[in-house]
MARSE-569655 format. One record per residue: residue in one letter; x, y, z of N, C-alpha, C, O, CB in turn. Coordinates in nm, 3 decimals. Last residue first. Glycine has a CB too. Layout:
BEGIN
SITE   residuo        nX        nY        nZ       caX       caY       caZ        cX        cY        cZ        oX        oY        oZ       cbX       cbY       cbZ
SITE         a         X         Y         Z         X         Y         Z         X         Y         Z         X         Y         Z         X         Y         Z
...
***
This chain:
BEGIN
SITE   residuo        nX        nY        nZ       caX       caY       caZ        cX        cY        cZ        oX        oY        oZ       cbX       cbY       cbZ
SITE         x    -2.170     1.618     0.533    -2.237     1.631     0.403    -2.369     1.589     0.406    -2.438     1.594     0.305    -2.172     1.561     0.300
SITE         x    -1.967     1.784     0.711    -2.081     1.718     0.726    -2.128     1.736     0.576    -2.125     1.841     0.512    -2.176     1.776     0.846
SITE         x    -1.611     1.825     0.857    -1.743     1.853     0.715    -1.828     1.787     0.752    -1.795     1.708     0.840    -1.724     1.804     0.550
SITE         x    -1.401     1.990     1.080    -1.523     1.868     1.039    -1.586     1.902     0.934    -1.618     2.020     0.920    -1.640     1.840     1.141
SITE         x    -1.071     2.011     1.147    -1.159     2.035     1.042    -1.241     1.965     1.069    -1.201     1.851     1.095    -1.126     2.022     0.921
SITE         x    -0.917     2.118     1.433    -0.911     2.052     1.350    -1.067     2.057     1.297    -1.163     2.092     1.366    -0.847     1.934     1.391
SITE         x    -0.638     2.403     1.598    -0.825     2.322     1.514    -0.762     2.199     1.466    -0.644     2.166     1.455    -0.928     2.425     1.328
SITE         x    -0.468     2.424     1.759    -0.435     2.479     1.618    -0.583     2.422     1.528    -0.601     2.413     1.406    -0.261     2.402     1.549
SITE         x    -0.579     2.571     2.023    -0.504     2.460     1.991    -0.498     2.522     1.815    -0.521     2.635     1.772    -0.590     2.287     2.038
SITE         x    -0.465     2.823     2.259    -0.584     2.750     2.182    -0.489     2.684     2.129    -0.368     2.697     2.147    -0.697     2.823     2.080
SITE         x    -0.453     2.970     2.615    -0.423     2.965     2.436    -0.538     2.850     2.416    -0.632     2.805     2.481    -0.223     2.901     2.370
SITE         x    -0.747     3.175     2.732    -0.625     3.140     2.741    -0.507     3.109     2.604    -0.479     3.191     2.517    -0.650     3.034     2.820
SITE         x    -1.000     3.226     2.686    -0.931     3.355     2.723    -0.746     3.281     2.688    -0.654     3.339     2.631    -0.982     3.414     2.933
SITE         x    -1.277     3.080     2.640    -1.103     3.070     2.534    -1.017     3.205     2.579    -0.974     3.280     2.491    -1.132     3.091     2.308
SITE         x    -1.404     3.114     2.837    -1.464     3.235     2.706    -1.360     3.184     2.630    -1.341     3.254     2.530    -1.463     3.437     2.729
SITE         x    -1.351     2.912     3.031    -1.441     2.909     2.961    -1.514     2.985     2.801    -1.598     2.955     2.716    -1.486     2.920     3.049
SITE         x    -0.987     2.780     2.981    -1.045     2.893     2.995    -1.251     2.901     2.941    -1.277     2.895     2.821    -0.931     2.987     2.899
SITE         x    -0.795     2.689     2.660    -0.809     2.704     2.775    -0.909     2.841     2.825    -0.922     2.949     2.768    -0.675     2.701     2.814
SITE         x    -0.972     2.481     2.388    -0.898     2.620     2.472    -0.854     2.602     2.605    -0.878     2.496     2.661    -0.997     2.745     2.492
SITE         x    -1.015     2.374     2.027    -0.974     2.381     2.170    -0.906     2.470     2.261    -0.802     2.530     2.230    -0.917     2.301     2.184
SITE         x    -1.147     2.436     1.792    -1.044     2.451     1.862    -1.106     2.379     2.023    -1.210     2.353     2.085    -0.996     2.621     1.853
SITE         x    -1.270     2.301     1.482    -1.302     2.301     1.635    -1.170     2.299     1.658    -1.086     2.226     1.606    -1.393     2.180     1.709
SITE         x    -1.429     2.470     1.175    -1.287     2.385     1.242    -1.323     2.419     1.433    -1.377     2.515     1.488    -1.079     2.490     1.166
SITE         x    -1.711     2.292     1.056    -1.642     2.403     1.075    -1.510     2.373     1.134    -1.477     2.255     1.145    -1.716     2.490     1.152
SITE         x    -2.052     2.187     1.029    -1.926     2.197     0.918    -1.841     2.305     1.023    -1.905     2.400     1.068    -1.976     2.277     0.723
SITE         x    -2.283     2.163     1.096    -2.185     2.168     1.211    -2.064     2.170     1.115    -1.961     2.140     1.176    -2.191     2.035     1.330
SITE         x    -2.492     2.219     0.932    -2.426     2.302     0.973    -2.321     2.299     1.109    -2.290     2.386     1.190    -2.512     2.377     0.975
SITE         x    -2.480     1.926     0.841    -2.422     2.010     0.771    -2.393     2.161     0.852    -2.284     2.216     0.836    -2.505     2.015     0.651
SITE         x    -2.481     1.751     1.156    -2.561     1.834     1.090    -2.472     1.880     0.961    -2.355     1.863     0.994    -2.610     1.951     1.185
SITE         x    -2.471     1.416     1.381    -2.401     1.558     1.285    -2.492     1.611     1.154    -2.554     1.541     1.075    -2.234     1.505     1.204
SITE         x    -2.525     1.285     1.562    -2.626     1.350     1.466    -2.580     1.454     1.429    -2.630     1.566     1.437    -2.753     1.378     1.509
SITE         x    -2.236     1.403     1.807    -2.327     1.324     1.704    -2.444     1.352     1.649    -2.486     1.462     1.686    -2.357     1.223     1.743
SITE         x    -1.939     1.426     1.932    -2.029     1.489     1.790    -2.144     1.383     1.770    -2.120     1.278     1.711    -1.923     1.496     1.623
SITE         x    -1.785     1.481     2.187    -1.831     1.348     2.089    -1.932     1.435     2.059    -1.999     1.503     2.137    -1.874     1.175     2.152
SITE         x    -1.405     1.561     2.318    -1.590     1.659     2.223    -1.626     1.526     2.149    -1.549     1.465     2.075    -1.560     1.846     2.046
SITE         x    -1.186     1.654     2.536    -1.278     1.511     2.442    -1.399     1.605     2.400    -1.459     1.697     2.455    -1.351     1.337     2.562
SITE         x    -0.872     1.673     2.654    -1.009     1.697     2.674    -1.089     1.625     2.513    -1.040     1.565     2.417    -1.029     1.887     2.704
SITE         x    -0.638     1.508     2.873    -0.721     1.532     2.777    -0.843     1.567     2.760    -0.932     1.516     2.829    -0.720     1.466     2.731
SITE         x    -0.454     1.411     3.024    -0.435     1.571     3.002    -0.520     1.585     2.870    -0.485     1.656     2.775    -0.256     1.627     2.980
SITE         x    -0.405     1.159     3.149    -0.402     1.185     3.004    -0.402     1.345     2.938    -0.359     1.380     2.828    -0.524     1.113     2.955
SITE         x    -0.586     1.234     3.402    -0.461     1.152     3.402    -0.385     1.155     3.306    -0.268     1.154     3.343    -0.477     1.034     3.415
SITE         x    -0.789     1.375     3.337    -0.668     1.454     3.428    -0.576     1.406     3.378    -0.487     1.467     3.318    -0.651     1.441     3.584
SITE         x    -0.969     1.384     3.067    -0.933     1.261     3.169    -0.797     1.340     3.213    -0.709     1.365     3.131    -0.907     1.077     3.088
SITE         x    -1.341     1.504     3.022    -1.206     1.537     2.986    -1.112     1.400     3.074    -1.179     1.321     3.140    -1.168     1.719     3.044
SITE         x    -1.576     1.581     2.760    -1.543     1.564     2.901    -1.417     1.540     2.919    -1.355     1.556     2.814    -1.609     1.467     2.964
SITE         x    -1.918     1.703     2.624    -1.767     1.718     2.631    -1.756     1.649     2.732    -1.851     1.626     2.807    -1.700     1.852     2.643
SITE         x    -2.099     1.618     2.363    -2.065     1.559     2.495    -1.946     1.620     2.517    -1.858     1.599     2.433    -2.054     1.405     2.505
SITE         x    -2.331     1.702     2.134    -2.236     1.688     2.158    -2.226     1.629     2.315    -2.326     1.598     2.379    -2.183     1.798     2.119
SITE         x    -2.662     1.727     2.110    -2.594     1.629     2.063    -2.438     1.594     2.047    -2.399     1.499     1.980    -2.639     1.628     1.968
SITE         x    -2.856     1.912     2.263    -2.766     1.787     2.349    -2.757     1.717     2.268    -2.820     1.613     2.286    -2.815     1.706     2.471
SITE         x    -2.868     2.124     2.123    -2.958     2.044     2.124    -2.943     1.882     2.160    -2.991     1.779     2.112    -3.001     2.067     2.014
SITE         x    -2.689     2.305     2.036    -2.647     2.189     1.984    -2.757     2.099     2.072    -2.718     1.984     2.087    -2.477     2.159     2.003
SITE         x    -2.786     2.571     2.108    -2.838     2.549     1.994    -2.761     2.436     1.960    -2.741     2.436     1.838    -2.840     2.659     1.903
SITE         x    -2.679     2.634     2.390    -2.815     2.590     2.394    -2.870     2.539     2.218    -2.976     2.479     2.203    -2.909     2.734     2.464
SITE         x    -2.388     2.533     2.470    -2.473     2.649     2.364    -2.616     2.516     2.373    -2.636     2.395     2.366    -2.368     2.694     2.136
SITE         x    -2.314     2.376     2.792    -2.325     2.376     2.667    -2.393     2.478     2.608    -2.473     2.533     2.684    -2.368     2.274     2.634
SITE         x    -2.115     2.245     3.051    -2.219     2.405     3.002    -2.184     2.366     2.844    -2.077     2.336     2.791    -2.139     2.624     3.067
SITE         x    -2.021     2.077     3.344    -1.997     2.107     3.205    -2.109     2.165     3.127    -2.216     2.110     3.154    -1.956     1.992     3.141
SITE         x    -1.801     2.021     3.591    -1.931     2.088     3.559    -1.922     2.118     3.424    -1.825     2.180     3.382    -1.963     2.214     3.640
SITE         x    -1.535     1.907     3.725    -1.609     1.838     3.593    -1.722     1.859     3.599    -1.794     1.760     3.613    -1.603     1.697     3.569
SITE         x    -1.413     2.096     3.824    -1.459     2.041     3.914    -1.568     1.928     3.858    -1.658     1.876     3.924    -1.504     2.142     4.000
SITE         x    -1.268     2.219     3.624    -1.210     2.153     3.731    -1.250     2.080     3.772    -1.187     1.976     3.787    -1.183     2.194     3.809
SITE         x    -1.579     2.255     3.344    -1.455     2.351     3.482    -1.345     2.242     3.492    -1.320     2.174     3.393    -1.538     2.384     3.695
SITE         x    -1.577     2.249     3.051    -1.609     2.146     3.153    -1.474     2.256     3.244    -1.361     2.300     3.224    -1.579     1.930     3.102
SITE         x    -1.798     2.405     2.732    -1.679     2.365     2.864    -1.711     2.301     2.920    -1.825     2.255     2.912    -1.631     2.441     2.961
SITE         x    -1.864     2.393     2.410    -1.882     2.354     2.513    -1.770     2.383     2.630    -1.652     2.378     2.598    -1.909     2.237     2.486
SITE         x    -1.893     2.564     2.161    -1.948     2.492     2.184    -1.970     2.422     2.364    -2.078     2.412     2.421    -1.903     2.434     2.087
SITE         x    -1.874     2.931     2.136    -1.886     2.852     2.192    -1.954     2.771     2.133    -2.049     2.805     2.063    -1.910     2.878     2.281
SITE         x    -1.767     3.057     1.787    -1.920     2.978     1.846    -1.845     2.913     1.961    -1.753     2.838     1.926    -2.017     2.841     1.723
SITE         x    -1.667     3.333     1.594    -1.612     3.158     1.694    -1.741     3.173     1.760    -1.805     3.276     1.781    -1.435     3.146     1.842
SITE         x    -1.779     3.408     1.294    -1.760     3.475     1.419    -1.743     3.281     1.535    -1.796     3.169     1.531    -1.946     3.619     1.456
SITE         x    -1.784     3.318     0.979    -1.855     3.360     1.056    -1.808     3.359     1.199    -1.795     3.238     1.216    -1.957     3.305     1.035
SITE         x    -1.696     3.275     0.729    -1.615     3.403     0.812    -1.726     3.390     0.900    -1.786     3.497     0.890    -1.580     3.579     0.734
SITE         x    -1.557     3.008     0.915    -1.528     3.132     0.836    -1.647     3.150     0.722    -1.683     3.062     0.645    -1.373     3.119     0.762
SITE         x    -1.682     2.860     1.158    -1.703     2.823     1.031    -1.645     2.954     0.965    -1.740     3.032     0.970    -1.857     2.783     0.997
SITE         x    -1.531     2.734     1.480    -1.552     2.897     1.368    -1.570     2.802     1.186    -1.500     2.720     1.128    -1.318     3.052     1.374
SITE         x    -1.601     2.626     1.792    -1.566     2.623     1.659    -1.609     2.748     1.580    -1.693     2.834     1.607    -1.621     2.504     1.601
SITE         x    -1.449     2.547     2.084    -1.490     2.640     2.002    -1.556     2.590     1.869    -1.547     2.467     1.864    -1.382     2.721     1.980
SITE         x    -1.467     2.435     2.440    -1.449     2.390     2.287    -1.509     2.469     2.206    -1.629     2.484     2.229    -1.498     2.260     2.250
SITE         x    -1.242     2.471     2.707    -1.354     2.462     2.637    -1.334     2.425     2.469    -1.234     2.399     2.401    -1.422     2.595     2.662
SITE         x    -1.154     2.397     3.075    -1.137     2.404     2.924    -1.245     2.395     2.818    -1.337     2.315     2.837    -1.055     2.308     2.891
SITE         x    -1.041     2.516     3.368    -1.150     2.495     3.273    -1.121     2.513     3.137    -1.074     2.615     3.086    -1.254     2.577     3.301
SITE         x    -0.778     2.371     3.487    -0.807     2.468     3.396    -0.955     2.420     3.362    -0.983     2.303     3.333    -0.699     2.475     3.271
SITE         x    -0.624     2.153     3.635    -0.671     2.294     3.706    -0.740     2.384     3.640    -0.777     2.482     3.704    -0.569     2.372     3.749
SITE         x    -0.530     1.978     3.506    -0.654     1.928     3.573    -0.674     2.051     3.641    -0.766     2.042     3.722    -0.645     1.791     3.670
SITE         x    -0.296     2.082     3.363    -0.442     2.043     3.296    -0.531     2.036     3.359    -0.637     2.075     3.310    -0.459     1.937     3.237
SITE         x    -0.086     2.290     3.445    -0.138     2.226     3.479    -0.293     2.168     3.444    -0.393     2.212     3.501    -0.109     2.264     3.557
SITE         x     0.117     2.265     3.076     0.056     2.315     3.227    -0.042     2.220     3.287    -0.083     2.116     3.236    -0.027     2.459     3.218
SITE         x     0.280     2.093     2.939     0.337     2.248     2.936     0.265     2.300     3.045     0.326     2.378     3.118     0.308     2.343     2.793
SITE         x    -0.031     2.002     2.713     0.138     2.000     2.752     0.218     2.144     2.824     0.217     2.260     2.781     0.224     1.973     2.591
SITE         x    -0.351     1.801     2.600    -0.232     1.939     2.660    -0.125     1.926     2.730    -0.120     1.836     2.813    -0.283     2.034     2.752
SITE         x    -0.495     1.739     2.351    -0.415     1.682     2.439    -0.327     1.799     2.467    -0.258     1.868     2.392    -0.347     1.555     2.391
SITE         x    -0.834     1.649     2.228    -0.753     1.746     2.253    -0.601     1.715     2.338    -0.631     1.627     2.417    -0.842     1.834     2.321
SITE         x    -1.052     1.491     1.995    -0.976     1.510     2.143    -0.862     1.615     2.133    -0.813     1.652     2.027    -0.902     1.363     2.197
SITE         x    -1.338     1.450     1.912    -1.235     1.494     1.881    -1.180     1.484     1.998    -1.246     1.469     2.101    -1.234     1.605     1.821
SITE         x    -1.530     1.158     1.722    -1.464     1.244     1.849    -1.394     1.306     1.858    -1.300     1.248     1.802    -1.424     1.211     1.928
SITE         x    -1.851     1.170     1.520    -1.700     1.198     1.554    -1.639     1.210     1.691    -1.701     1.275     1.775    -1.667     1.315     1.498
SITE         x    -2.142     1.081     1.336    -2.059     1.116     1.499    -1.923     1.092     1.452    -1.888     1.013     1.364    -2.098     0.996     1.656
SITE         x    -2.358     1.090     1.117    -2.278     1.071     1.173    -2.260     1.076     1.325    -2.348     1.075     1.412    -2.224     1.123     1.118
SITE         x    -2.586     1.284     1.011    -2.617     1.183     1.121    -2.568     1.135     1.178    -2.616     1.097     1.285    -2.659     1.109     1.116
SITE         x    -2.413     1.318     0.735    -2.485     1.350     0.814    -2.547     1.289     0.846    -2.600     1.212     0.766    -2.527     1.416     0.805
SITE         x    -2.097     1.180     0.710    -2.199     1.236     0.668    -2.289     1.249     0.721    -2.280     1.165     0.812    -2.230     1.209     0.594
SITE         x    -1.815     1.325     0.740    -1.882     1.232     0.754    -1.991     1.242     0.748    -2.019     1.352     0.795    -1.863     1.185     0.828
SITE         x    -1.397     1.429     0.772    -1.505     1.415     0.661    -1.663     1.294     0.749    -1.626     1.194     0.811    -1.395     1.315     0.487
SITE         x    -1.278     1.516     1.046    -1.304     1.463     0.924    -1.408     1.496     0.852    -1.493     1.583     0.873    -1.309     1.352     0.930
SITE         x    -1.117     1.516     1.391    -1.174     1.583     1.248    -1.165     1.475     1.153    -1.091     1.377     1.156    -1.083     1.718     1.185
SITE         x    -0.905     1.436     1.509    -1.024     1.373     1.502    -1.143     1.399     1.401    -1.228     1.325     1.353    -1.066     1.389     1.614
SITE         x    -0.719     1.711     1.750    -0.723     1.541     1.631    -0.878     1.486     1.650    -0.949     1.486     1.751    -0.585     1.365     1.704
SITE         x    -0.532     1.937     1.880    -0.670     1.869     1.905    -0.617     1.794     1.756    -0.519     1.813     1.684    -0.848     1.983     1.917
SITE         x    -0.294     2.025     2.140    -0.300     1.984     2.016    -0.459     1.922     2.017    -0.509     1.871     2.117    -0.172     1.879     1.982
SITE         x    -0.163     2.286     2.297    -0.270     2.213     2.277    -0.317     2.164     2.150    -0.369     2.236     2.065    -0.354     2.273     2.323
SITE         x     0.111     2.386     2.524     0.084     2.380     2.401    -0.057     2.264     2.357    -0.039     2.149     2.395     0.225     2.345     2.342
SITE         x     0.404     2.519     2.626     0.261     2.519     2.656     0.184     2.508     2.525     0.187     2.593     2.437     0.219     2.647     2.736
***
């Protein structure tokens, strides 16, 4: 059971990125899954979920410039970044679960310059 995310980078501000996520090991299209990120040391930030039933809830302070969404068929979940900020600098996990109750993926890094 296991969740790999990719897509991170380096880019500069105003940018966009996508990250994706890809899960193994369970049932994907049954899980609400969400998207974290933690800038150290500061405390994990919901960014986004999408249930089962592809309802999807965002932090009111990304100011509808992310997108989550996900594809059953592919067992993937997806975060598109854009008008990237310097303070979106941080590593984005991926989870299972709306609070990340479940496991998580191993991050991957964004910078914004």
């Amino acid at each position: 059971v296991q969740l790999v995310e990719s897509g991170g980078g380096s880019v500069q501000a105003g940018g966009s990125l996508r990250l994706s996520c890809v899960g193994s090991g369970f049932s994907f299209s049954r899980y609400c899954m969400a998207w974290f990120r933690q800038d150290s040391p500061n405390e994990r930030e919901a960014v986004a979920s999408i249930d089962s039933a592809f309802n999807t809830y965002y932090s009111n302070s990304l100011m509808g410039r992310f997108t989550i969404s996900r594809d059953n068929v592919k067992n993937r979940l997806y975060l598109q970044l854009n008008s990237l900020q310097t303070e979106d600098t941080a590593v984005y996990y991926c989870a299972q679960g709306s609070r990340g109750q479940g496991i998580r993926g191993q991050g991957t890094q964004v910078t914004v310059s």
